[in-house]
Every structure is written in C-alpha cells, then in structure tokens.
N, C-alpha and C positions, 0 to 999 in steps of 0.2 A: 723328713720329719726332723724337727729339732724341740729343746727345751730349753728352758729360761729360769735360772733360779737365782734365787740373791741372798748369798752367807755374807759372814759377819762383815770381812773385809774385800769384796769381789764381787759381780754379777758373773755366772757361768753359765756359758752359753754349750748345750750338746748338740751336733749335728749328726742323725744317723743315717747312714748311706743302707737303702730298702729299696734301691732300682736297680736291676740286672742282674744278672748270672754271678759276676763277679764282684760281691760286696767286700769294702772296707770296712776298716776297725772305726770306729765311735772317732769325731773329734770333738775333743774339751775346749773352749777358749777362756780364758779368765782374764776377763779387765778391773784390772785392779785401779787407782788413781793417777799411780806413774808409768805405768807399761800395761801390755796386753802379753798372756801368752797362749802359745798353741799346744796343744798333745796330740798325740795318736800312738799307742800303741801296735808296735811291730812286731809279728807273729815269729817273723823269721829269726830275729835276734833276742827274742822273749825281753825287750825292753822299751819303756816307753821313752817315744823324738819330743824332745822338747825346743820350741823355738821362741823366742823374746824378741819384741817390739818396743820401741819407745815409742811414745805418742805421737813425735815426730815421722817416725817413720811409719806408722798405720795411717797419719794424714797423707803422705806421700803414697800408700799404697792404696790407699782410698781414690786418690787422683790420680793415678796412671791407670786405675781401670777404664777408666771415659776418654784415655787419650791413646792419638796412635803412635807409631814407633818415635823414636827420639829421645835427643833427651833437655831434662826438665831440672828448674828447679824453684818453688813454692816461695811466693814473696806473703809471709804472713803480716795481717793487720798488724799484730803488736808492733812488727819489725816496721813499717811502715813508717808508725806514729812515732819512734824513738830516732826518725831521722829526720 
C-alpha cells in the first residue's frame, strides 16, 4: 500500500510494507524540485536514515533498474544539443 500527498513545497510519497511476518518501518520519499529524499525510521537506533538524490542521480537509478550488470553512463538530451 502506499499514499500520495502534495504539501506546500514537495509531493510525499508513503510506502507501507503489510506483506509477511516480518514488516518494516514506513518509507517517506519527498521530491522536492532539486533532489528526492528517502526516510525510514530505525527501531534499533530509535533514529530516522536519511538518504538524498540529486535528480541526476534518481535518472541514473531509474536506468540501471531495466539494465544488467555493468557499467553506465547516461548521455542526456540537453548535453547532446549543447555539443
């Protein structure tokens, strides 16, 4: 299950883990205009993981899920046209 909400500055996205025995804690994502970030709090350290994307780098993780091992690296349109 997840949820979908959209405050002032951010879309936040909730995903709730409800399959198996062994459930996780909630993730937050918040895409903001210049980065995405991730949350999950962790029970063991009673603190929430935070982790930050640049745009850049959610398009590159975006396309390494469809590809297999190796490695890569993304020729974007913009860069294209300015050569």
């Amino acid at each position: 299950m997840f949820t979908i909400e959209h405050d002032f500055d951010a879309t936040v996205v909730t995903l709730v883990d409800e399959d198996g025995p062994n459930l996780l804690e909630d993730i937050i994502i918040n895409a903001f205009d210049d980065c995405i970030t991730i949350e999950q709090f962790d029970a063991r350290t009673d603190n929430t993981m935070r982790i930050t994307l640049s745009m850049t780098q959610l398009a590159d993780l975006s396309a390494a899920l469809d590809l297999p091992e190796g490695v890569y690296k993304l020729i974007r349109d913009d860069a294209k046209s300015q050569t």
